[in-house]
C-alpha positions as CSV (number, residue, x, y, z in Angstrom):
1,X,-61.9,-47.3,109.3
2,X,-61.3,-45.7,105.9
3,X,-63.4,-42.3,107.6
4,X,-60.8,-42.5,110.1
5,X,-58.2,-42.2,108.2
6,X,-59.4,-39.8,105.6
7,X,-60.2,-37.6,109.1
8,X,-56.7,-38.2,110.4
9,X,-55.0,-37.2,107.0
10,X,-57.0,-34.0,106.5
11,X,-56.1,-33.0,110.5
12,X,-52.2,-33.9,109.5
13,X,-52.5,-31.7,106.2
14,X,-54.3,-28.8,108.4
15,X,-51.8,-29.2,110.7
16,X,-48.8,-29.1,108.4
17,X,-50.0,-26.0,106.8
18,X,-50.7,-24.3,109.9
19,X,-46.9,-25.4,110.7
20,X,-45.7,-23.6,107.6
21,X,-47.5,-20.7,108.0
22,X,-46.3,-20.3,111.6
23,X,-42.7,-21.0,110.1
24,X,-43.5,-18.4,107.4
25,X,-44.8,-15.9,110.2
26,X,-41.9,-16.1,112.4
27,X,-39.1,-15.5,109.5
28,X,-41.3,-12.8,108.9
29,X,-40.8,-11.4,112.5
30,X,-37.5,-12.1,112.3
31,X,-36.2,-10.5,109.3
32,X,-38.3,-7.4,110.2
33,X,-38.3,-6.5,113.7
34,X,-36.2,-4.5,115.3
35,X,-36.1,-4.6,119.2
36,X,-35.5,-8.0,121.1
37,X,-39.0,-7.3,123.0
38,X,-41.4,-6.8,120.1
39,X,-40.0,-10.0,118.1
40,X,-40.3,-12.2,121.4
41,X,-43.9,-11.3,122.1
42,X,-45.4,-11.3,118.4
43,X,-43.4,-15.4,118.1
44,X,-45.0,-15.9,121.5
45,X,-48.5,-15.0,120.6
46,X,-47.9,-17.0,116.9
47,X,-46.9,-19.8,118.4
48,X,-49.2,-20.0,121.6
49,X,-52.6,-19.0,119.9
50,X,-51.6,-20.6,116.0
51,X,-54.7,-19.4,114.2
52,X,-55.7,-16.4,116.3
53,X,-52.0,-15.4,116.4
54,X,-50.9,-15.2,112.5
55,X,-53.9,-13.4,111.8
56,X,-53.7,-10.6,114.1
57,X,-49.8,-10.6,113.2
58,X,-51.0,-10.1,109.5
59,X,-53.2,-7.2,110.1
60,X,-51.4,-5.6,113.2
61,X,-47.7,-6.8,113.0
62,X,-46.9,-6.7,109.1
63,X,-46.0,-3.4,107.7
64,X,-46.1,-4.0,103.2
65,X,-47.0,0.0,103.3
66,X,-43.1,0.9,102.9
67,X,-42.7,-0.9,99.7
68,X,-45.9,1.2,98.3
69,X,-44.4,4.5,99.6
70,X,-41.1,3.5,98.2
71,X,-42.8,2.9,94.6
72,X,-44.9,6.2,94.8
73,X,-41.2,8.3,95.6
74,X,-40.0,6.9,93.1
75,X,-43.0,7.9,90.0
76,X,-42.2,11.5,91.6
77,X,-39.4,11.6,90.8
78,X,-37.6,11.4,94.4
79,X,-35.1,8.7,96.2
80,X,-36.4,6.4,97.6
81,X,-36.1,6.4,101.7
82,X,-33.4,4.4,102.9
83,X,-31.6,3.5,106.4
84,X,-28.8,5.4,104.8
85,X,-27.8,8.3,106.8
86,X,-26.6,11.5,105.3
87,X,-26.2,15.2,105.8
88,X,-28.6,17.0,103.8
89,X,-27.8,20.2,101.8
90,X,-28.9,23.3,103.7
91,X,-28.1,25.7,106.7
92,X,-26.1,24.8,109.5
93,X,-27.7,25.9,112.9
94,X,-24.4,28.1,113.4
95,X,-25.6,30.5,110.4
96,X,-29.0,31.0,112.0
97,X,-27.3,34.1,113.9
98,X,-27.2,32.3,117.2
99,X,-24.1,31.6,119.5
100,X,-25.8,27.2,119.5
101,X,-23.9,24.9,122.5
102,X,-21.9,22.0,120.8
103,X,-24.8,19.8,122.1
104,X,-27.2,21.8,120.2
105,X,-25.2,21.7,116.7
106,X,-24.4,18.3,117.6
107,X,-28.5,17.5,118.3
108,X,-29.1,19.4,114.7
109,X,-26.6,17.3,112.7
110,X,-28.3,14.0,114.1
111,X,-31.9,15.2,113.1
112,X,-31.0,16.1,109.7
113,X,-29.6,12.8,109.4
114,X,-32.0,11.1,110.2
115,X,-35.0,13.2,109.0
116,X,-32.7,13.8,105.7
117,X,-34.3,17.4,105.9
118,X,-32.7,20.3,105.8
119,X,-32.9,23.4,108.6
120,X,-34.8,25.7,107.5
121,X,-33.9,29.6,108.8
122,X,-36.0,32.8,108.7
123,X,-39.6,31.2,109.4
124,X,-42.2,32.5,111.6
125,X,-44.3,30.7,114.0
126,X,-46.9,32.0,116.3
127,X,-49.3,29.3,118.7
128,X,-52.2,29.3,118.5
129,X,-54.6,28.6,121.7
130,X,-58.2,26.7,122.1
131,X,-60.3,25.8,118.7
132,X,-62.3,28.8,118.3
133,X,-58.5,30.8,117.6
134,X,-56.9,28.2,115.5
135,X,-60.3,27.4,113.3
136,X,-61.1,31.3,112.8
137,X,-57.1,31.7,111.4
138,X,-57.3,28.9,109.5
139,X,-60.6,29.4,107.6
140,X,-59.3,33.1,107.5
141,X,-56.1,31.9,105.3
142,X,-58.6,29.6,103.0
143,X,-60.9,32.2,102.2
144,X,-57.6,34.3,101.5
145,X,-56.4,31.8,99.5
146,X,-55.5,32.9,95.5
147,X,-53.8,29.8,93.7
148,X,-54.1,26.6,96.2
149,X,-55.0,24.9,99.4
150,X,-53.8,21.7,101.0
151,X,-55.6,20.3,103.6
152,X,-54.6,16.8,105.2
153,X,-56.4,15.4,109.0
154,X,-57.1,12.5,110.9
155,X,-60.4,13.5,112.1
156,X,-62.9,15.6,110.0
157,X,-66.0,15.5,111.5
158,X,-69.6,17.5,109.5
159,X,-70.4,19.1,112.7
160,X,-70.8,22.7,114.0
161,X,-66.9,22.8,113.1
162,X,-66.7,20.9,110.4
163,X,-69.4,22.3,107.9
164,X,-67.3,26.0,108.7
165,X,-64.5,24.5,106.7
166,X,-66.7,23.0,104.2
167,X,-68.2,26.3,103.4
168,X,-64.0,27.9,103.1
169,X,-63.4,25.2,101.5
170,X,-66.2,25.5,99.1
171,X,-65.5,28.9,98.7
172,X,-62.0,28.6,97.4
173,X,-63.1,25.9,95.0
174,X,-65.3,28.5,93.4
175,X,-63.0,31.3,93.3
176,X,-61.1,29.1,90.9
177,X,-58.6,28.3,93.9
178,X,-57.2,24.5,93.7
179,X,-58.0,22.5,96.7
180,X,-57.3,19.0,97.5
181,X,-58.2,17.4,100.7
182,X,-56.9,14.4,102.3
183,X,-58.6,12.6,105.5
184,X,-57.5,9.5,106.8
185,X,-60.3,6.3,106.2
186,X,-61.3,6.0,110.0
187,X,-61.2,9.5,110.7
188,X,-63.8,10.2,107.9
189,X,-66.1,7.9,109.5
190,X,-66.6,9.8,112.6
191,X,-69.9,11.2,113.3
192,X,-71.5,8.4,111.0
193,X,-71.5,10.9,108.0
194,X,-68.6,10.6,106.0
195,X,-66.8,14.0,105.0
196,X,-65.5,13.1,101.8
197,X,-69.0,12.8,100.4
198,X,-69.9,16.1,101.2
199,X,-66.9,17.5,99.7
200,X,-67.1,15.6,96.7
201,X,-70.7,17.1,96.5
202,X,-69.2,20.4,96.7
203,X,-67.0,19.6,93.7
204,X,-64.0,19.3,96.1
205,X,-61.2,16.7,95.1
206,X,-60.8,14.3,98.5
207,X,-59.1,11.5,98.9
208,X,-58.8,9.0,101.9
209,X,-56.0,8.1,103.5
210,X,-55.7,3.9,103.3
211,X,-59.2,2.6,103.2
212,X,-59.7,-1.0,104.8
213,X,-61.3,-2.8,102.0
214,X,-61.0,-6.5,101.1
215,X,-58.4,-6.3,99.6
216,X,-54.1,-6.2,99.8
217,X,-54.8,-2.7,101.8
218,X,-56.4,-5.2,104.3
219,X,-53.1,-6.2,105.9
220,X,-52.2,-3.2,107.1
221,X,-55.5,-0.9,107.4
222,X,-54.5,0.0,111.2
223,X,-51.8,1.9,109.6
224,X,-53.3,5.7,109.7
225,X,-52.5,9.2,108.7
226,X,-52.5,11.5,112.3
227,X,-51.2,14.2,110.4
228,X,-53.0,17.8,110.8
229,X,-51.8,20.2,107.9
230,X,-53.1,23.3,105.9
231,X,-51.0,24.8,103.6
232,X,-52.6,27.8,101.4
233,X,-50.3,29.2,98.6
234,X,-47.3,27.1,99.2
235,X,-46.7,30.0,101.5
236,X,-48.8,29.7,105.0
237,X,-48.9,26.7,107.3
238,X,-50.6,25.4,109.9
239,X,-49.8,22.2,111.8
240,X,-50.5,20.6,115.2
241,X,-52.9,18.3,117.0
242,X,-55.8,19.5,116.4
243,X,-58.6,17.8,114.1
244,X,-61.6,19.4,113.1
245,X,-64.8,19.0,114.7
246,X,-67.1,20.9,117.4
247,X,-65.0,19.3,120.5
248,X,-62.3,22.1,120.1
249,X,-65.0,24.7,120.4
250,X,-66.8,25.8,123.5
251,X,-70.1,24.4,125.2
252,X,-73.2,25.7,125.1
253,X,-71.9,27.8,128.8
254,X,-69.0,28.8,126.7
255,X,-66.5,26.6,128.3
256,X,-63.8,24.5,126.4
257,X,-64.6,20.9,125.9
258,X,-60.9,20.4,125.2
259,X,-57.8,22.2,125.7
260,X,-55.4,21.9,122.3
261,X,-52.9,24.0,120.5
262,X,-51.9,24.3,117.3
263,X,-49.4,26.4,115.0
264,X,-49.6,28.9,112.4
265,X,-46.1,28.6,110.3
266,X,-44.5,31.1,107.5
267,X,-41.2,30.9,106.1
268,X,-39.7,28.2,104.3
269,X,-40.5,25.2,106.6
270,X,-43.8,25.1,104.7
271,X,-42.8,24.1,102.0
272,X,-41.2,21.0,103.6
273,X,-45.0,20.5,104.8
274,X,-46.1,20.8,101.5
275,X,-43.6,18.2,100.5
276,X,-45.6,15.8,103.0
277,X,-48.5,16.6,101.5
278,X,-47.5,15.8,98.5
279,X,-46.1,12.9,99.0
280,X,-49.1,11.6,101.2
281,X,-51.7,13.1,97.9
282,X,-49.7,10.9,95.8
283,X,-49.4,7.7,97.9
284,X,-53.8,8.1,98.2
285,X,-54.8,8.5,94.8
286,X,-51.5,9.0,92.7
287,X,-51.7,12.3,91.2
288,X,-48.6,14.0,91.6
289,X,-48.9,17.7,92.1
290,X,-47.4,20.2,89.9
291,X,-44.2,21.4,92.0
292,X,-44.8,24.7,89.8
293,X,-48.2,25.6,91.1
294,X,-48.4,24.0,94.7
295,X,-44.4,24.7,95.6
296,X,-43.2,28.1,95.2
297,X,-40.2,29.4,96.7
298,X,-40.5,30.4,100.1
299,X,-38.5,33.4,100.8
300,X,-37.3,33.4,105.0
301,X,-38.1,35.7,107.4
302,X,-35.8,38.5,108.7
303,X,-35.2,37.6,112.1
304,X,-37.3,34.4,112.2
305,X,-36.9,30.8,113.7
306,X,-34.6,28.1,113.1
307,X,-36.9,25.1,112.3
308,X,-37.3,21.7,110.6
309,X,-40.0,19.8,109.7
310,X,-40.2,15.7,111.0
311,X,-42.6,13.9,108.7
312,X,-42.9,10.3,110.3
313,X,-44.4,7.0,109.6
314,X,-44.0,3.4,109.3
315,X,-42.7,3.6,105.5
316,X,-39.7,5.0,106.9
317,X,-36.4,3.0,107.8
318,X,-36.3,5.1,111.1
319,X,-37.8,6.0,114.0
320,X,-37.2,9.5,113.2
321,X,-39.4,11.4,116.1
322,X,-38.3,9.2,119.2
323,X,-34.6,9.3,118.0
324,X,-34.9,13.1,117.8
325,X,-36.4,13.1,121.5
326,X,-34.0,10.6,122.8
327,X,-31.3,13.2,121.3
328,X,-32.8,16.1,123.0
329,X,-33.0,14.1,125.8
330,X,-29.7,13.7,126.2
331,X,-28.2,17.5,125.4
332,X,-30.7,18.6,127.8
333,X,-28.9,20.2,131.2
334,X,-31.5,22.4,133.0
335,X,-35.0,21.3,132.3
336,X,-37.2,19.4,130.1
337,X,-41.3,20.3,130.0
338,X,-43.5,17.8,128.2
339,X,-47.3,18.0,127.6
340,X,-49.0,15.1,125.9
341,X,-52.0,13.5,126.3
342,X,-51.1,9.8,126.2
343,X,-48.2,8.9,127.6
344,X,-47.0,5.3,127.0
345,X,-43.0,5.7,126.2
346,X,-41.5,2.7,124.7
347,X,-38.3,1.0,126.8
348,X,-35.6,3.4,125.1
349,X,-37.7,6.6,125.7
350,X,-38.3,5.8,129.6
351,X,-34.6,5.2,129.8
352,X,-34.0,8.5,128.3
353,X,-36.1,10.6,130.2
354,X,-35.0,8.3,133.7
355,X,-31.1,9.4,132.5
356,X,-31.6,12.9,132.3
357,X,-33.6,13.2,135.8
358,X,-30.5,11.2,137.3
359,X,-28.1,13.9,135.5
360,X,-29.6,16.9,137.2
361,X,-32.5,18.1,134.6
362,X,-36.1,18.8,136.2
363,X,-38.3,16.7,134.0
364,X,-42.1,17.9,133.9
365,X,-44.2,15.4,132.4
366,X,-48.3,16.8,132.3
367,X,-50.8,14.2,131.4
368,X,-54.6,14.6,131.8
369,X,-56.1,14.0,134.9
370,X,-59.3,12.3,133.3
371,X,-58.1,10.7,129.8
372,X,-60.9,10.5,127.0
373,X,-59.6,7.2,126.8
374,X,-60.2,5.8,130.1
375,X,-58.5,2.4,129.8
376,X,-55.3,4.4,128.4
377,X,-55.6,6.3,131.3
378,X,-54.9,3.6,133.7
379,X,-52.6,1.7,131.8
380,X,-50.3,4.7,131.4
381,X,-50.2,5.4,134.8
382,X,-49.1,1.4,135.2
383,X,-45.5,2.7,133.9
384,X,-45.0,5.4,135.5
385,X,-43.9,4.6,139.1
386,X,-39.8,4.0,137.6
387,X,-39.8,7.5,136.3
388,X,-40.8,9.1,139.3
389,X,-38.4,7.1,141.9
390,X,-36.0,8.3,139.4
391,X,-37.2,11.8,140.0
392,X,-39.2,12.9,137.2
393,X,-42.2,15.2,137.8
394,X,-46.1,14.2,137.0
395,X,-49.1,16.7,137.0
396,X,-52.3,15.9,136.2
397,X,-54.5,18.5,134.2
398,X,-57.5,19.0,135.3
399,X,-60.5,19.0,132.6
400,X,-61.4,19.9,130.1
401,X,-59.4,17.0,128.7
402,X,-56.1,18.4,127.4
403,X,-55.0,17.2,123.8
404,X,-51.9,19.6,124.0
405,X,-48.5,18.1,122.2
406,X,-45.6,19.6,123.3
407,X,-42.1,19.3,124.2
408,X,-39.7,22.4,125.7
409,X,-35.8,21.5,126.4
410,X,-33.6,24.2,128.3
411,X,-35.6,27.5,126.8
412,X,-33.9,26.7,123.5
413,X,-35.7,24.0,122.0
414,X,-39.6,23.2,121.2
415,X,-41.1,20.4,119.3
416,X,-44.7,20.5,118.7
417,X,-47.0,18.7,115.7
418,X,-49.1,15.4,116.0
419,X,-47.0,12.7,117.8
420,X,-47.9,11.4,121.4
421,X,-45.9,9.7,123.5
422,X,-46.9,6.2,122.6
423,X,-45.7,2.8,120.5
424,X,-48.5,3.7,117.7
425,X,-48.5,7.3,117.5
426,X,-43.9,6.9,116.9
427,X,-43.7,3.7,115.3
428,X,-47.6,2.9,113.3
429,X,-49.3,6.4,112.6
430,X,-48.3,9.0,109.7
431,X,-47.4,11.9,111.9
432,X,-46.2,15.3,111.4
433,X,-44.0,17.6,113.9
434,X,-41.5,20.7,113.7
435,X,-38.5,21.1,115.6
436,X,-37.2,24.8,116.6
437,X,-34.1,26.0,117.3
438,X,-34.9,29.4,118.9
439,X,-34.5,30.9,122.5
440,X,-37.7,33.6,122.0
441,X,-39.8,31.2,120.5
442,X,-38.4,28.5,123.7
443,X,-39.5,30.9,126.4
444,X,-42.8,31.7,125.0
445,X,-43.3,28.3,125.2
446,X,-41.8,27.9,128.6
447,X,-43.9,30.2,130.2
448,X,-47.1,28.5,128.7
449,X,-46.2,25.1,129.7
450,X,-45.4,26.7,133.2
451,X,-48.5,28.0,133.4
452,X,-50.3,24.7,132.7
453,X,-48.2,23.1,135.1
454,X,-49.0,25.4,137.9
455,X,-52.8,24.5,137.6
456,X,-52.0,21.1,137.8
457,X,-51.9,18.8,140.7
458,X,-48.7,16.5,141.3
459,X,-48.8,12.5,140.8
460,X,-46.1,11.2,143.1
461,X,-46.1,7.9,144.5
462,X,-48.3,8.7,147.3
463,X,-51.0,9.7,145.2
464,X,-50.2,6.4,142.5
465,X,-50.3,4.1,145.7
466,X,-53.6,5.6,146.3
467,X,-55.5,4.6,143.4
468,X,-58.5,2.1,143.9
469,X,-56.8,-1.6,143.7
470,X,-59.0,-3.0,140.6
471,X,-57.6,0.1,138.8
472,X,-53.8,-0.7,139.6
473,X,-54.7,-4.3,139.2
474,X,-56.0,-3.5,135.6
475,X,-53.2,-1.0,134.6
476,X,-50.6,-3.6,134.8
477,X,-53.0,-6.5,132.8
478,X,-53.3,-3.7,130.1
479,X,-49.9,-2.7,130.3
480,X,-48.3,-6.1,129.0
481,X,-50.3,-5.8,126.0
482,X,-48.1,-2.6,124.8
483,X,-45.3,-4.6,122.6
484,X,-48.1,-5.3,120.4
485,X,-48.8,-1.6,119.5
């Protein structure tokens, strides 16, 4: 009788904590979430499936990582980020020498509000096509490099690709060049030979970007760094999608594995990437660069581009890349062109895009016809059957798998960098983009997004209606899981 009762008390005490933690969970949930639909399904899976439920909450739902960035802003030196919105100091888009629409100036004053980043005027940017042309530039610039180099990815693989930035990278070092390296932790591990040895090997400082050990990192290790920067002399850029390994370079029959594109950038918008550099350096392993040596004045460009850098993550108060979409979105009249490879818009994005097809604009939406993800791949084409009744475009790319990032509004303005159009990549990665105000720099892009489009084949609901059942079927199970990204 009395192992009865013992049994019954330690179930009640079990119970009772379990209780408290779930209480615990759901303030949690409460005081921190921000849209209705997020909150109800993180409470539903705490309370449905108790012990399964609070721990996949703690290591996928909780975000501690902004009160670490806040503390690291504030040992440099800077303010803290805050859901305070304010104009920063700097150029208006008027004085970039171009006759801007209201909607445009209008769009500007939003994204420096909520970037808190200046516009930057008189920079130069020129794209950059396939791996082979962006990896031979880039390793160009380091082995041009006099007084430092900044290099920050999400993948860095010591392959065929890899080890050719090693070897710059080594090189520098040994010219007497500074060069600090960040990689993000799971990115490191690709190819089962981490990077960060090797460089360390070489005498390179590396650091990893939020390592899952067991320890208070734990809670929040699916938090990465998807940013893809190089910045040589505080003076030359390079940003994107692209990470570094052999996949960006051709087969052996000299064929692309994948289609990508990244950017080379001059003029002072790099020094706004070196300030996410910095900041990300010290957030890793807490040195604090010396503004001095790794920030010189840029100098603009005569005759250059109007641009300003987005750097976005979950340590800040905002969803600063999806609020500048949803703005451009919205000033758009004639046509919008986006390339991405995973397409898996949040509520507020597919309303914005379904908004500005029922206004008028032709919306061109390319996603890969075979995704290197395949289950992604179905599930994103579970969600797109509202968008196309409401008369936006699909077109599927045929392979090689295209990991192309790119947005193009009205032949006036482009947004390129690291972001896809999905709840992790805008709300629980570290990502870099640029913004550009510019009607040459638009149409360049125009015409090669038009380009890709016109190799595509078009998704309408014919061809969605078409798909094998189990795949439809499938898509929609998959689909339900997206308020927990």
């Amino acid at each position: 009788m009395s192992l009865d009762i013992t049994t019954w008390s330690n179930g009640l005490l079990i119970a009772a904590f379990v209780f408290c933690v779930q209480f615990l969970a759901s303030s949690h949930i409460l005081r921190t979430k921000t849209q209705v639909r997020s909150a109800v399904a993180w409470l539903g899976l705490v309370w449905l499936a108790p012990g399964f439920g609070i721990i996949f909450y703690v290591l996928f739902g909780m975000n501690r990582i902004r009160r670490r960035a806040r503390m690291t802003r504030i040992k440099r030196g800077l303010a803290p980020r805050t859901g305070v919105l304010t104009d920063p100091a700097g150029p208006s888009l008027l004085e970039a020498g171009t006759k801007a629409p209201t909607r445009w100036r209008a769009h500007a004053k939003l994204a420096g509000r909520v970037t808190r980043t200046p516009l930057t005027l008189g920079n130069r940017i020129t794209p950059l096509m396939g791996g082979r042309e962006a990896y031979d530039a880039m390793i160009e610039a380091i082995d041009n490099a006099s007084y430092t180099v900044a290099l920050t990815t999400y993948i860095f693989q010591a392959d065929q690709a890899g080890r050719r930035f090693i070897g710059a990278l080594a090189r520098a070092h040994e010219r007497g060049v500074k060069v600090r390296v960040l990689v993000d932790a799971v990115g490191n591990l690709y190819g089962l030979k981490p990077v960060s040895n090797l460089l360390r090997r070489r005498g390179i400082e590396v650091a990893t970007f939020n390592p899952a050990r067991l320890s208070w990192r734990l809670a929040f290790f699916n938090l990465r760094t998807h940013r893809k920067l190089l910045i040589v002399d505080g003076v030359t850029g390079f940003a994107g999608g692209m990470n570094i390994r052999r996949h960006h370079l051709e087969d052996e029959n000299g064929k692309p594995r994948v289609q990508d594109t990244h950017f080379r950038l001059e003029g002072p918008v790099v020094s706004q990437m070196m300030d996410a550099f910095a900041d990300d350096w010290a957030f890793s392993c807490g040195e604090e660069l010396d503004e001095n040596i790794w920030m010189p004045v840029v100098e603009p460009i005569s005759d250059g581009v109007a641009a300003r850098a987005i750097a976005d993550g979950p340590d800040e108060p905002n969803d600063k890349t999806a609020m500048i979409i949803e703005s451009a979105l919205a000033s758009a009249r004639r046509r919008v062109s986006i390339v991405t490879p995973y397409f898996l818009p949040e509520e507020a994005l597919t309303a914005a895009l379904k908004q500005a097809s029922l206004r008028g604009v032709q919306v061109d939406i390319l996603i890969p016809e075979k995704n290197n993800l395949p289950l992604f791949g179905i599930t994103s084409l579970a969600g797109v059957r509202q968008l196309i009744e409401a008369g936006c475009r699909f077109h599927l790319s045929p392979p090689p798998f295209d990991h192309s990032k790119l947005m193009v509004v009205d032949d006036a303005w482009v947004l390129f960098g690291s972001s896809n159009w999905d709840a992790r990549s805008l709300k629980l990665n570290f990502e870099f983009n640029v913004e550009c105000y510019d009607r040459g720099f638009a149409k360049t892009m125009s015409d090669w997004v038009k380009a890709r489009f016109e190799s595509a084949s078009p998704l309408g609901l014919q061809e969605l209606d078409g798909r094998p059942r189990l795949s439809r079927a499938l898509g929609r199970v998959l689909w339900l899981a997206s308020p927990y990204l």
